[in-house]
C-alpha positions in Angstrom: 139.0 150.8 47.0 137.2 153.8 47.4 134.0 155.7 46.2 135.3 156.7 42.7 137.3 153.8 41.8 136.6 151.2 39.0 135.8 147.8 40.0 135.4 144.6 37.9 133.1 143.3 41.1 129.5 142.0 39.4 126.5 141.8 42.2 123.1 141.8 41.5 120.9 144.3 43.9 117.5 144.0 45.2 115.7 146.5 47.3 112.5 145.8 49.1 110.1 145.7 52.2 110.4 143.1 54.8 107.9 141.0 56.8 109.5 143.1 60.0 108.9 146.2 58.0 112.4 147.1 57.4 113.6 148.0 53.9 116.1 145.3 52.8 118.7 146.3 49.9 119.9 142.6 49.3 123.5 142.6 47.3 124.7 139.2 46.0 127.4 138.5 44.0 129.8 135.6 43.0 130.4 133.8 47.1 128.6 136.7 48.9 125.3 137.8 49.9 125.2 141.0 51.8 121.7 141.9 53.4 121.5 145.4 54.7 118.3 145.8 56.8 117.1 149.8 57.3 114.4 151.3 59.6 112.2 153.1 57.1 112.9 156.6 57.6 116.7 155.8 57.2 116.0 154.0 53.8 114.2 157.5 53.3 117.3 159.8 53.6 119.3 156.9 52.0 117.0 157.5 48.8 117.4 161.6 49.2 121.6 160.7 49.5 121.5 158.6 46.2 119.2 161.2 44.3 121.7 163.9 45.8 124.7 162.1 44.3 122.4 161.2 40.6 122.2 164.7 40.1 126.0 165.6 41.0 127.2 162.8 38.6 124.9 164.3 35.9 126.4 167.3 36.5 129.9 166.5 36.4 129.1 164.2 33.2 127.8 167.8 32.0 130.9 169.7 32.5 133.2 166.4 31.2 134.7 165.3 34.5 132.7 162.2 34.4 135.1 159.3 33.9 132.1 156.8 34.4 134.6 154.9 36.8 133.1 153.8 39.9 129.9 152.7 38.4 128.5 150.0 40.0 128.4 146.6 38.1 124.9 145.3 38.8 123.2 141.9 37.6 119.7 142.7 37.9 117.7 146.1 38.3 117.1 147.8 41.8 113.3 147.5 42.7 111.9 150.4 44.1 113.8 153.4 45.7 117.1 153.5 48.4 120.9 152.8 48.4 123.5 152.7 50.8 124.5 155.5 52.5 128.4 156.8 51.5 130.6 155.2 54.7 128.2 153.1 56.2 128.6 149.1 56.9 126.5 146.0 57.1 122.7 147.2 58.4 123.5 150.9 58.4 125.9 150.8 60.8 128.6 152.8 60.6 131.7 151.6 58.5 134.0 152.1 61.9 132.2 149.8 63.6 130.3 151.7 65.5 127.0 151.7 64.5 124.4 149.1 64.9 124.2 145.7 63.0 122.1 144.5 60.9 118.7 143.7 61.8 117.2 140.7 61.1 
């Protein structure tokens, strides 16, 4: 599955401080819970990646090559600003492997 495909998968997201102070985005769904734990300034360029990509999907709606497919299927409303970077894993890590896990 990639970045622009459809999916049927229904989560509900959270996003919010930490008592560590971390910025958790918190995805649950039906038999998973994902917690994805971010210094702040990486929740910062996380925000600036997902405002980036709004305002190309707006644009693309605009010129009528939105298809709406990859939309995320959320349960409940995000609370206050972030989202996961494109080809990152678990904590910010990247999705290789590579980078580091998630902080708890």
């Amino acid at each position: 599955m990639g970045i622009d495909s459809e999916s049927d998968v229904a989560a509900s997201l959270q996003i919010g401080p930490t008592s560590e102070g971390m910025v958790r985005i918190y995805v649950e769904g039906e038999g998973f819970s994902l917690p994805l734990d971010f210094e702040p300034e990486e929740a910062e360029e996380i925000a600036e990646e997902l405002m980036g990509a709004a305002e190309r999907a707006r644009a693309a709606s605009k010129r009528g090559g939105g298809s709406g497919g990859g939309r995320p299927k959320a349960g409940g409303p995000a609370k206050g600003p972030g989202g996961r970077k494109p080809g990152r894993g678990p904590g910010g890590g990247r999705a290789d492997g590579a980078g580091r896990g998630p902080r708890r």
